[in-house]
PAROLO-94447 format. One line per field, with one value per atom (N, C-alpha, C, CB): x, y, z; atom name; residue number from 1; residue in three letters. Coordinates in pm, 1 decimal. Glycine has a CB too. Layout:
! PAROLO-94447
c1	[X/...] $
c2	[Y/...] $
c3	[Z/...] $
site	[CA/...] $
pos	[NUM/...] $
code	[ALA/...] $
This chain:
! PAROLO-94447
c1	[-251.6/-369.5/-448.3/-330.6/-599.3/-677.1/-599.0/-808.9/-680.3/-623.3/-702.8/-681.8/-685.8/-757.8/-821.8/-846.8/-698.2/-686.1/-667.9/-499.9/-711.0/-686.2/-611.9/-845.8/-535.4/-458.3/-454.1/-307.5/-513.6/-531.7/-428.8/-692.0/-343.5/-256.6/-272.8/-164.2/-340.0/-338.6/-261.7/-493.7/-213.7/-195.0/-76.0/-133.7/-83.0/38.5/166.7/13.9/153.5/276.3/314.2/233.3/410.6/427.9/386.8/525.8/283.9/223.0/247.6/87.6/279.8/352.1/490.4/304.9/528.6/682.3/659.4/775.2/742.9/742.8/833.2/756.5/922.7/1006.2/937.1/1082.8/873.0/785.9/669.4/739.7/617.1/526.9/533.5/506.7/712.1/759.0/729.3/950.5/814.2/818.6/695.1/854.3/574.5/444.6/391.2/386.6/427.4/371.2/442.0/338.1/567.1/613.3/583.9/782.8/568.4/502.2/364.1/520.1/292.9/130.3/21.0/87.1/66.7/5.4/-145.3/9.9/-199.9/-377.2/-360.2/-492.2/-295.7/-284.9/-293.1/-174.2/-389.0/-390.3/-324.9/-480.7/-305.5/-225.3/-257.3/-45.7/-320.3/-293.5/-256.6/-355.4/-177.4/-84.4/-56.6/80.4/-73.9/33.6/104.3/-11.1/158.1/316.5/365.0/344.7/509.3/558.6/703.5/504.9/789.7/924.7/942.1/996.8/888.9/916.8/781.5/935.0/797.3/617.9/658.3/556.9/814.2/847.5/794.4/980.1/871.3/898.0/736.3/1068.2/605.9/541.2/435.0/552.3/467.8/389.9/388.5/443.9/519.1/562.8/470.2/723.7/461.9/418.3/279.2/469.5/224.3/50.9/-5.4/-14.7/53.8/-14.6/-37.8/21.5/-130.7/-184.6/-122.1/-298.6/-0.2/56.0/-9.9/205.6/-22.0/-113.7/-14.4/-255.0/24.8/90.2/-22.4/126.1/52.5/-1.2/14.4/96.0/-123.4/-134.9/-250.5/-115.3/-293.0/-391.2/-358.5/-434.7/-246.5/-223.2/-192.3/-115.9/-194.5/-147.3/-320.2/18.1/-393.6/-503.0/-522.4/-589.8/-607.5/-662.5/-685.6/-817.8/-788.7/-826.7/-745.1/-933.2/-640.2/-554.1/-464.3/-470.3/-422.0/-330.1/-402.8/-214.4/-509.7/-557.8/-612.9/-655.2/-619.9/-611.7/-506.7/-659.4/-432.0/-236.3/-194.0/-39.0/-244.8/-179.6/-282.0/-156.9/-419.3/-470.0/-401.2/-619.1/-380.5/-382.8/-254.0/-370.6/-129.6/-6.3/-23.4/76.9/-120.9/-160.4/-196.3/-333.2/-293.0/-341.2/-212.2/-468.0/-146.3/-18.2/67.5/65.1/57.1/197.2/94.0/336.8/-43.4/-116.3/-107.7/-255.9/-94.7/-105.2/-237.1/-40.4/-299.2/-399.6/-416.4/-421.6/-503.3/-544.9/-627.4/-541.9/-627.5/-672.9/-787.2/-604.4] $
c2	[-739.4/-671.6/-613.8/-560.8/-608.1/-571.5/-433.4/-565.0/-377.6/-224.7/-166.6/-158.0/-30.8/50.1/-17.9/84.1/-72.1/-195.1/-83.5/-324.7/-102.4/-4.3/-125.4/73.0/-101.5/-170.4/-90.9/-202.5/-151.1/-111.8/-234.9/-95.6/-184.5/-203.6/-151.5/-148.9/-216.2/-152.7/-295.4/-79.7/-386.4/-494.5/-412.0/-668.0/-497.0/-474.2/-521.5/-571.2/-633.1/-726.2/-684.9/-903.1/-720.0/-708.1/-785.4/-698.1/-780.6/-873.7/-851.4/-873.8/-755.1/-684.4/-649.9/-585.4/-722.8/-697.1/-585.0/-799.8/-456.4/-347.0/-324.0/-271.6/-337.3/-371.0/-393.9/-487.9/-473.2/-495.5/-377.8/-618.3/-342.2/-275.6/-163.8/-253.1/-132.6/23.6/31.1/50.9/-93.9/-137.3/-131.8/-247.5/-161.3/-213.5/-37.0/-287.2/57.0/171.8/238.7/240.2/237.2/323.9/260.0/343.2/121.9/95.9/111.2/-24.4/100.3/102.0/209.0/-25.6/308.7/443.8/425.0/559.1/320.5/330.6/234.6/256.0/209.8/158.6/236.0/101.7/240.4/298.9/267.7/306.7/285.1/228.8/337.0/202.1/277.6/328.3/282.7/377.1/282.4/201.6/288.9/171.7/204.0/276.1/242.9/331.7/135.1/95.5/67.5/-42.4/127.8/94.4/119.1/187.5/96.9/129.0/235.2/22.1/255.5/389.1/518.8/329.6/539.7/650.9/762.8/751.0/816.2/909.6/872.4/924.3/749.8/731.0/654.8/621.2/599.7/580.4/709.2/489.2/802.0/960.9/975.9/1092.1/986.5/1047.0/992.1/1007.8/846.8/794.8/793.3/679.3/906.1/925.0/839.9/882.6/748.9/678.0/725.9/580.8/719.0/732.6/681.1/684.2/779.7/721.2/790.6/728.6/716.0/735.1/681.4/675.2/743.6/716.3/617.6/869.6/494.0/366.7/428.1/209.2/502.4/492.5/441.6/601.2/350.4/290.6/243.2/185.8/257.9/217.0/316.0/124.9/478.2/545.8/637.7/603.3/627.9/673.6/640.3/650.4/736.7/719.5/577.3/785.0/585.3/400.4/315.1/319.7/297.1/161.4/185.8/103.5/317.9/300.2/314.7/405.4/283.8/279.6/145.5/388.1/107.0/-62.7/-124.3/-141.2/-83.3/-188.9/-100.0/-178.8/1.5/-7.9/-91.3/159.5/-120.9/-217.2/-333.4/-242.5/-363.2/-521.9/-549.0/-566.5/-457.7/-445.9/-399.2/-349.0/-317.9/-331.8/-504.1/-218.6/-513.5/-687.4/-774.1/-794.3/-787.5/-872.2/-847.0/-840.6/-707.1/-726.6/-746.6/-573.9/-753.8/-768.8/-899.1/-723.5/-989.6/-1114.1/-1217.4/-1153.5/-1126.2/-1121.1/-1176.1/-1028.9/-1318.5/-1297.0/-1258.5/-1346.9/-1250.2/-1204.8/-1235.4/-1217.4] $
c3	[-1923.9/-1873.4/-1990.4/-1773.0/-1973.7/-2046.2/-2106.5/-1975.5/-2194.1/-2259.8/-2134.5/-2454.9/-2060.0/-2025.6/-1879.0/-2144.1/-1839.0/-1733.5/-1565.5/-1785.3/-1480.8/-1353.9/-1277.1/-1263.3/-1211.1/-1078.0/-959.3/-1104.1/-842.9/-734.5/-661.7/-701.7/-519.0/-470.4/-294.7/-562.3/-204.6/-112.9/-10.4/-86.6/-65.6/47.1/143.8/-25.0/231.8/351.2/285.8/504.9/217.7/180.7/27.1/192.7/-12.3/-150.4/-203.8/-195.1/-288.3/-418.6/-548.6/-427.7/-592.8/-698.7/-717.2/-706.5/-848.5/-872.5/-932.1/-957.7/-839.1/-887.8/-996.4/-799.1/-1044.9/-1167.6/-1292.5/-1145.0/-1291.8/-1375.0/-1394.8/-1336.7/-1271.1/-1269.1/-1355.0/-1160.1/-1293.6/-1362.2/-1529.0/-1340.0/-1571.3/-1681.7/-1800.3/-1649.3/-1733.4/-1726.8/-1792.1/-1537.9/-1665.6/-1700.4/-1776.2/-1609.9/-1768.3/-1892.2/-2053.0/-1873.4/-2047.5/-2188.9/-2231.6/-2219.2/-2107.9/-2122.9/-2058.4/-2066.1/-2143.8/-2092.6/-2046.1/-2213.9/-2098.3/-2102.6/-1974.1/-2272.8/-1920.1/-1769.4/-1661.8/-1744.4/-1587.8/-1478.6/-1378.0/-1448.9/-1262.9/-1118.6/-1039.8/-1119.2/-898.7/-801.0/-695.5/-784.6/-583.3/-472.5/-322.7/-550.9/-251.7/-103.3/-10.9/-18.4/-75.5/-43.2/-174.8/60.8/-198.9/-322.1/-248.1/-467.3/-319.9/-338.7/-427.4/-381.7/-528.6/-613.1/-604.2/-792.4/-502.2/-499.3/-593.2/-303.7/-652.1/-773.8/-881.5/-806.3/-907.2/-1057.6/-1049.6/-1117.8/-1026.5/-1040.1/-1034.0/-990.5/-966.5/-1000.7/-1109.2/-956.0/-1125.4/-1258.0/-1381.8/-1285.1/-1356.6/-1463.7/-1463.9/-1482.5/-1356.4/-1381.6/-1291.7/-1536.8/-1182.2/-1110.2/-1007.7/-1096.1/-914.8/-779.2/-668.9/-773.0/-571.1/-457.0/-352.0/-449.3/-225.4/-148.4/-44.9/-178.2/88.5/218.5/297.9/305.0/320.5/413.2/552.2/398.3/568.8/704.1/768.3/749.5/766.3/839.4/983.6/764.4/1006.2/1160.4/1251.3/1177.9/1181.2/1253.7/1237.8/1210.1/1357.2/1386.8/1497.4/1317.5/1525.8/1700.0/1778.0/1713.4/1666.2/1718.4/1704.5/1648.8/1560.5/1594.1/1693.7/1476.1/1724.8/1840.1/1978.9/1830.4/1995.3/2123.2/2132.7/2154.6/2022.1/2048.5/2062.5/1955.1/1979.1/2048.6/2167.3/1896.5/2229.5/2383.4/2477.6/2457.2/2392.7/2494.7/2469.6/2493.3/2394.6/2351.9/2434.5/2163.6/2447.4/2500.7/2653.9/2413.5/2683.5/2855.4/2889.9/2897.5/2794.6/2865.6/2871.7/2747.5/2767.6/2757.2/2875.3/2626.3/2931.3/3016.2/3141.2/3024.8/3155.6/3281.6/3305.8/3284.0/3184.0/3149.8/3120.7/3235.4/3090.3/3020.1/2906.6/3008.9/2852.9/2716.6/2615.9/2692.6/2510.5/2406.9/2353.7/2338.4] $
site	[N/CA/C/CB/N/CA/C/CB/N/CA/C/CB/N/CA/C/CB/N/CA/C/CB/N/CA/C/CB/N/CA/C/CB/N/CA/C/CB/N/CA/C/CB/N/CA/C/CB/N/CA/C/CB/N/CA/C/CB/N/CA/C/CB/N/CA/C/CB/N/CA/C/CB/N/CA/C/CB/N/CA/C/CB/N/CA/C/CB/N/CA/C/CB/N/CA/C/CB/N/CA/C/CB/N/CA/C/CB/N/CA/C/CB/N/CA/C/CB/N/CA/C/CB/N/CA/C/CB/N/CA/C/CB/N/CA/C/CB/N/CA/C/CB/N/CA/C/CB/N/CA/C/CB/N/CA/C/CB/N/CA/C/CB/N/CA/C/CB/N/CA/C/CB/N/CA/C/CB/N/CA/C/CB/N/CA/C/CB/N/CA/C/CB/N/CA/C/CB/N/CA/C/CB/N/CA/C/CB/N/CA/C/CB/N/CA/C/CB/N/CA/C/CB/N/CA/C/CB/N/CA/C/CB/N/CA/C/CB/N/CA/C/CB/N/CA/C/CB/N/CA/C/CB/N/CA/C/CB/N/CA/C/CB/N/CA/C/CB/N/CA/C/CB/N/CA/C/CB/N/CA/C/CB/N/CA/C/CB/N/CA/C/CB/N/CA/C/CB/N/CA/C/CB/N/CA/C/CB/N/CA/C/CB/N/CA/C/CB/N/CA/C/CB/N/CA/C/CB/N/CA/C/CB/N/CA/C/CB/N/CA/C/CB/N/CA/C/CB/N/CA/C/CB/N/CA/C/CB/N/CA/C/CB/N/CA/C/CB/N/CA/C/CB/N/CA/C/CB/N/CA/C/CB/N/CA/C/CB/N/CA/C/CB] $
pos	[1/1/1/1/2/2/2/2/3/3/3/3/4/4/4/4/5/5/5/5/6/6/6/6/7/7/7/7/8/8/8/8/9/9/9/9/10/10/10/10/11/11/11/11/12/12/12/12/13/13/13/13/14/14/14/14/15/15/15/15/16/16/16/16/17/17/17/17/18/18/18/18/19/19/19/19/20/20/20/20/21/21/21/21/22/22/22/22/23/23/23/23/24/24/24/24/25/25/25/25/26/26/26/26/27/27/27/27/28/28/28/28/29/29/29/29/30/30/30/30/31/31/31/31/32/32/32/32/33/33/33/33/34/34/34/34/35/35/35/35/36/36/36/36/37/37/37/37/38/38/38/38/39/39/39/39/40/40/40/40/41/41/41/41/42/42/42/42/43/43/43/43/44/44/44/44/45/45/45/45/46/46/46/46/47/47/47/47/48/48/48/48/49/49/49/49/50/50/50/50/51/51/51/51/52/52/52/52/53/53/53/53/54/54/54/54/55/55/55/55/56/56/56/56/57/57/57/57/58/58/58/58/59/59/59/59/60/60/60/60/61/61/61/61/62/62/62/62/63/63/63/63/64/64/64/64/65/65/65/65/66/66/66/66/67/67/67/67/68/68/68/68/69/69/69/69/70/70/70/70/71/71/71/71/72/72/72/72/73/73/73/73/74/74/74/74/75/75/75/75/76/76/76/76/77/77/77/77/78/78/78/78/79/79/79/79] $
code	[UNK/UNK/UNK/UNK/UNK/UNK/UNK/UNK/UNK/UNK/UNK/UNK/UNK/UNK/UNK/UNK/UNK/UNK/UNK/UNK/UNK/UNK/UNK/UNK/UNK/UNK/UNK/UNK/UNK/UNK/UNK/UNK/UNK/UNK/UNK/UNK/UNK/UNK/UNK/UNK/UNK/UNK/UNK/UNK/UNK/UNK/UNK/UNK/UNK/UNK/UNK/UNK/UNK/UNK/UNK/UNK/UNK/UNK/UNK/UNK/UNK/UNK/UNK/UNK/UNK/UNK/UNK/UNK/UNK/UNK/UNK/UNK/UNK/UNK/UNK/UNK/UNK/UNK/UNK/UNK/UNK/UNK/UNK/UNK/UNK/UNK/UNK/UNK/UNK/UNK/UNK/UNK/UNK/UNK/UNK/UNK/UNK/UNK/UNK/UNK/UNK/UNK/UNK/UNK/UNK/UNK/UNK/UNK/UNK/UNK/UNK/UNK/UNK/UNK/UNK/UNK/UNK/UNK/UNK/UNK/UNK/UNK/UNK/UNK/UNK/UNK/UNK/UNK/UNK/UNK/UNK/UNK/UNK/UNK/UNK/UNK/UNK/UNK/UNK/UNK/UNK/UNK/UNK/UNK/UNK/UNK/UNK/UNK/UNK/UNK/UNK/UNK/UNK/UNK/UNK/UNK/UNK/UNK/UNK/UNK/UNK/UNK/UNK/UNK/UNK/UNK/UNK/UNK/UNK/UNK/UNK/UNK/UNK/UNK/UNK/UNK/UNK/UNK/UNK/UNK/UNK/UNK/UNK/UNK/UNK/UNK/UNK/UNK/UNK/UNK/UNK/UNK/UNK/UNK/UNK/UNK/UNK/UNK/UNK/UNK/UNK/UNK/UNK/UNK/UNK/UNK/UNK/UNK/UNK/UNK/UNK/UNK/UNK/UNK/UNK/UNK/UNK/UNK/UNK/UNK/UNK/UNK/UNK/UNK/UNK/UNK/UNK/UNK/UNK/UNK/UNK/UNK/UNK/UNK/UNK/UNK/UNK/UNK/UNK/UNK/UNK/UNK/UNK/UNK/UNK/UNK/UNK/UNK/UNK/UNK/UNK/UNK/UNK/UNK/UNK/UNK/UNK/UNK/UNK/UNK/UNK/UNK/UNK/UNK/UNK/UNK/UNK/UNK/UNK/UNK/UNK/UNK/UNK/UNK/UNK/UNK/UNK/UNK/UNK/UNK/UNK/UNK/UNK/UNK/UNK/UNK/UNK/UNK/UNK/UNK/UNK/UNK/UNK/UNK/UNK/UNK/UNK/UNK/UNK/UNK/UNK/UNK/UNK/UNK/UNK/UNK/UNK/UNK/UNK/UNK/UNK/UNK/UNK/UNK/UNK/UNK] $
């Protein structure tokens, strides 16, 4: 990565080997990172990066859309 390189991390899935990642930041201070799903949300604090709790599904609206989507399904209803 460039010097003075930012990494942003918001997928659902893992796309990032965090191992590396760790690795990544403890050698390359002028690396930024910020993420919100990780496996290490400590040891990536620690190291000055930005952890942020994945909650995008827990809000009003997404959950008033999966009890619709789950009312229609059991009405038998499609989508």
């Amino acid at each position: 990565m460039k010097r003075g390189a930012v990494l942003v991390n918001t997928a659902r899935a893992k796309v990032i080997d965090e191992t590396a990642l760790l690795s990544v930041t403890n050698e390359r201070p002028d690396i930024r990172v910020a993420v919100d799903v990780t496996d290490y949300p400590e040891q990536l604090a620690a190291r000055g990066a930005i952890v942020t709790p994945h909650i995008a599904g827990n809000t009003f609206e997404s959950r008033t859309k999966a009890a619709r989507i789950i009312l229609d399904l059991l009405k038998g209803e499609t989508l």
